[in-house]
C-alpha positions in Angstrom: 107.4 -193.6 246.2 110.1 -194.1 243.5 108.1 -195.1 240.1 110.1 -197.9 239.0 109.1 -199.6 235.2 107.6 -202.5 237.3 105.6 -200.0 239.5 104.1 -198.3 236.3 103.0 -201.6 234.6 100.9 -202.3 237.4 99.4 -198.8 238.3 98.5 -199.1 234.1 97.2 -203.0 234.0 94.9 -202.2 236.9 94.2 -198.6 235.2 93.2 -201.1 231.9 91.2 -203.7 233.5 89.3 -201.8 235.9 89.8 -203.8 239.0 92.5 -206.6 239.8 93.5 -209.0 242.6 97.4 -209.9 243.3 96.6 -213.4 241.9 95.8 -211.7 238.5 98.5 -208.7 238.7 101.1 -211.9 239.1 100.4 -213.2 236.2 100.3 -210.4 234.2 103.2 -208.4 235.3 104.8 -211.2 236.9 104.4 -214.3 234.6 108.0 -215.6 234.9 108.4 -215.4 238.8 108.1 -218.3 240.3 107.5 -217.5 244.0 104.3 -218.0 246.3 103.0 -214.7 245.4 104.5 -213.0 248.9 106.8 -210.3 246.8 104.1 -209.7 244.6 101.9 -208.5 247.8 104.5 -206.8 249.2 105.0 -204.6 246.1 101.4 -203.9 246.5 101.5 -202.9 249.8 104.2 -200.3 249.1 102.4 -199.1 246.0 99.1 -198.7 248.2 101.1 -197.1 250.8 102.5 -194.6 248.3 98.5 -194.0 246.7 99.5 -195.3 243.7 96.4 -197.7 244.2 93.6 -198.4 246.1 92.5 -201.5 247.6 88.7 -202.5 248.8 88.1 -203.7 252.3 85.4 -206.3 251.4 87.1 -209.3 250.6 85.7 -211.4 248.0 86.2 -214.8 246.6 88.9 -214.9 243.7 88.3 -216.8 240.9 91.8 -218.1 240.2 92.5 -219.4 243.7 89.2 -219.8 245.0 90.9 -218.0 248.4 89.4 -214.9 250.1 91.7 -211.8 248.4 91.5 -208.3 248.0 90.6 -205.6 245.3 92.9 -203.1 243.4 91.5 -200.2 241.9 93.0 -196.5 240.7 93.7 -194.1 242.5 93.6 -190.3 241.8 97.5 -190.2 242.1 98.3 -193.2 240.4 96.2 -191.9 237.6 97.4 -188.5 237.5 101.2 -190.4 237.1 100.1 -192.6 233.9 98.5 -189.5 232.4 101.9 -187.9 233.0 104.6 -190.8 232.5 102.4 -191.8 229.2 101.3 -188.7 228.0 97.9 -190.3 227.6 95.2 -187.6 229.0 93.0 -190.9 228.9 93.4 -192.2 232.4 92.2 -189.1 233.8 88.9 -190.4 232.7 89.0 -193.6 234.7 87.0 -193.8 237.6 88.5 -193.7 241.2 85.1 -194.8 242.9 85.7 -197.5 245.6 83.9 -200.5 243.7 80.3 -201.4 245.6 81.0 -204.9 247.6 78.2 -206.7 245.8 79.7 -206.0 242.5 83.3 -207.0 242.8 82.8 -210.7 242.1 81.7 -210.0 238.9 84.2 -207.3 238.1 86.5 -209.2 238.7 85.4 -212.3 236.4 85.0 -208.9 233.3 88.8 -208.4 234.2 89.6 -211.7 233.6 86.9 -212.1 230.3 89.2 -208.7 229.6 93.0 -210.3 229.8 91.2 -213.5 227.8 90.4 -211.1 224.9 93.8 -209.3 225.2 95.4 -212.7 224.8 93.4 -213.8 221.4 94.1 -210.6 220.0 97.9 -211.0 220.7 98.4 -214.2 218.8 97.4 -213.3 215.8 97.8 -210.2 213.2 94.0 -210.4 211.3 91.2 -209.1 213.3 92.9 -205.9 215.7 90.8 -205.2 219.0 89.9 -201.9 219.5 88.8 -199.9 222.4 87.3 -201.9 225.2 84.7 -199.9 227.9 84.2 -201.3 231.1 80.4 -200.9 232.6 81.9 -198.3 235.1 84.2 -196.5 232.4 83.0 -192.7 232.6 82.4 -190.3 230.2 81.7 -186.8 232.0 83.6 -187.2 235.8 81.2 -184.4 237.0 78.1 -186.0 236.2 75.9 -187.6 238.8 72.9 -188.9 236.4 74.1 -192.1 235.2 73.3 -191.9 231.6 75.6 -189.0 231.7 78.3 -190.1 233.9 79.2 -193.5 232.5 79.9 -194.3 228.9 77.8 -197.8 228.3 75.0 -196.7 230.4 72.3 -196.2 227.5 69.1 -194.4 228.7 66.6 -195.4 225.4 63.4 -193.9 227.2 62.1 -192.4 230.3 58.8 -193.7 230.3 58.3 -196.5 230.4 62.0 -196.7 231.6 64.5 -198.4 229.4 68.1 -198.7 229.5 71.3 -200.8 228.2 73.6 -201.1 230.4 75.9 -204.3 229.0 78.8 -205.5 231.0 81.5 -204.8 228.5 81.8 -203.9 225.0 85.0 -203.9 222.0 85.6 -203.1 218.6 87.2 -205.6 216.3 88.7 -204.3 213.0 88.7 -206.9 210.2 89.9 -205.5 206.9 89.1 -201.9 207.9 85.4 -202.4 208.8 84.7 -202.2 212.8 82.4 -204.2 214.0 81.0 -203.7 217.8 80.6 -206.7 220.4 78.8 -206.0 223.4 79.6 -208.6 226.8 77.2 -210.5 229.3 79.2 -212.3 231.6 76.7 -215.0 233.5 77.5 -216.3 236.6 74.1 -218.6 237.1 73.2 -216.2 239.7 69.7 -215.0 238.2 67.6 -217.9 236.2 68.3 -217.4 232.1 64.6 -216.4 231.6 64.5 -213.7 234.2 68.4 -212.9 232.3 66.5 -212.4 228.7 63.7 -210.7 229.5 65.8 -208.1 231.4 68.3 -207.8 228.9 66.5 -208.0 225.4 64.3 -205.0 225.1 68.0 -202.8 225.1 69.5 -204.5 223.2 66.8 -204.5 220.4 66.1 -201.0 221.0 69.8 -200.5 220.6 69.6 -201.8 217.3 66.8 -201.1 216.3 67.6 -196.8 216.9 71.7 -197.2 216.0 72.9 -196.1 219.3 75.6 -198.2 219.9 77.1 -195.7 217.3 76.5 -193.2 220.1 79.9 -195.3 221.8 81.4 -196.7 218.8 80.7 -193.2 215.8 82.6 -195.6 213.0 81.3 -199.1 213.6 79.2 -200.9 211.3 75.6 -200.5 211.5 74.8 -204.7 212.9 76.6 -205.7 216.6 76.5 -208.9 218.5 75.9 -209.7 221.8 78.5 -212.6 223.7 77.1 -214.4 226.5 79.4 -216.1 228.7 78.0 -219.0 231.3 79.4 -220.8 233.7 79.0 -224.2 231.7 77.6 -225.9 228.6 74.1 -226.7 230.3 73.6 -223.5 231.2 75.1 -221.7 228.2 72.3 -224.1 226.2 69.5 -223.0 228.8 70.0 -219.2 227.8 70.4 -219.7 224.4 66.6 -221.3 224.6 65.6 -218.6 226.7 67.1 -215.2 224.4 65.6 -217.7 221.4 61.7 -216.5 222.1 62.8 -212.9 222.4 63.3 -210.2 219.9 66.4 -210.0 217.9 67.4 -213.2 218.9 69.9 -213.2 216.3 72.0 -210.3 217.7 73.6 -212.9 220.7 76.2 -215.8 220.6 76.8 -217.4 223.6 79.8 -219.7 225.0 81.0 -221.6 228.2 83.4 -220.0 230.2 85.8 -223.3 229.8 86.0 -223.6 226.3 87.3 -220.4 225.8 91.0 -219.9 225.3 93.3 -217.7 223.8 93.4 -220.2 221.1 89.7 -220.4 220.5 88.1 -216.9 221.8 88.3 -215.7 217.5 88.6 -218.4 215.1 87.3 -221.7 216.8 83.4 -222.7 217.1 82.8 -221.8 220.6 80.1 -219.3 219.9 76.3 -220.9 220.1 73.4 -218.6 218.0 70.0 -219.1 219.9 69.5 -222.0 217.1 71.9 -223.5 214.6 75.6 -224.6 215.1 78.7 -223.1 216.9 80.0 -220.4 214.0 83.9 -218.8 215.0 83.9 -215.1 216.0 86.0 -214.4 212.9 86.5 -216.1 209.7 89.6 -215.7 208.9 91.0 -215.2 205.3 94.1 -217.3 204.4 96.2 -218.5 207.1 99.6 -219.3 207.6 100.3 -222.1 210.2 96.9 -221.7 211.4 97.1 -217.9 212.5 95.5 -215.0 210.2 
């Protein structure tokens, strides 16, 4: 298959968020077209044909159409090509691995939590994001334990077992410090107290022992934790819920809808477990309302 510019783009935006659908490839690499989406599929088609990606049989619901769609994932070949074309030894270290059905739902909600991010960092020139890991991101190809295998998977003891596994994490560089910012994207599947008590005791051991310096070496030595919901109410029902637990202070938490491009840094979207909405960032002096 001829690699055209267009065909590259979207081997390396599904390469950069993991997993895509064609709703969410069309509006990244597509975002001027104004079509019913059928040339956007076809493309795909040819560039699965010619194993620059892989797509999923299981068909799950997409988020941005609320139709059936499939899955795009990378492929050995398409990776080896980006590696190649972009001199970038990087995407060798991306995983192939057919996602598990059960998982893509949510996957695909990080991807589009990912593209949000990308956005607020690209309309402004203050806070730079830096290095986002994906859950599945790996470390060591050859490794079969996961601790070893994937680069977020934090084993903190054996016994009794303890582990951080968060669903996302990025560095934002303000002023030269780094600060890290792990992600818990809730979809109101699991109640929020079941959510808190699963999720605390790593993160506070994760603090508590430094290791988030074991992904992030130059970061400062505090993170926080962002937790997405669905909506307000239930945003406010795991904000009570991570409110009993320890480190309560680590976590802000937001609704899905009032997060924008606009508002993801500098707007008071982000809830502590008690108190008022604080911004991401505070921003030094602005200019027309962007840092």
């Amino acid at each position: 298959m001829l690699v055209t510019p267009r065909v590259l783009d979207i081997v390396r935006c599904v390469a950069h968020y993991g997993v895509l659908t064609a709703a969410q490839i069309r509006a990244l690499c597509y975002p001027n077209i104004q079509s019913d989406g059928s040339n956007v599929r076809s493309k795909l088609r040819d560039i699965v044909d010619g194993k620059l990606l892989q797509r999923t049989r299981m068909q799950v619901v997409n988020p941005l159409s609320a139709l059936a769609a499939p899955v795009y994932f990378s492929s050995p070949l398409g990776l080896e090509t980006l590696a190649c074309q972009l001199n970038d030894e990087r995407y060798r270290l991306i995983s192939t691995r057919a996602p598990q059905w059960q998982n893509l739902p949510h996957q695909v909600a990080v991807a589009d939590l990912h593209i949000l991010t990308d956005q607020a960092a690209a309309r402004q020139n203050y806070a730079t994001l830096e290095r986002w890991i994906n859950e599945f991101d790996v470390v060591n190809q050859n490794a079969t334990n996961p601790a070893d295998r994937f680069s977020l998977y934090t084993l903190i003891r054996e016994t009794p077992k303890l582990v951080c596994i968060p669903d996302a994490a990025f560095v934002l560089r303000v002023q030269g410090f780094r600060k890290v910012f792990y992600l818990e994207l809730e979809r109101a599947t699991s109640p929020t107290g079941r959510v808190a008590a699963e999720k605390s005791p790593g993160y506070f051991a994760l603090r508590q022992q430094l290791l988030h310096k074991k992904h992030f070496p130059d970061a400062l030595d505090d993170f926080t934790v962002l937790v997405t919901a669905p909506d307000a109410r239930w945003r406010d029902s795991l904000r009570k819920a991570f409110a009993t637990k320890d480190g309560a202070a680590m976590y802000r938490f937001a609704a899905m809808p009032e997060l924008k491009p606009e508002s993801f840094l500098y707007e008071r979207v982000w809830h502590p477990c008690v108190g008022d909405a604080v911004p991401l960032v505070k921003p030094a002096a602005t200019v027309g309302g962007v840092p």
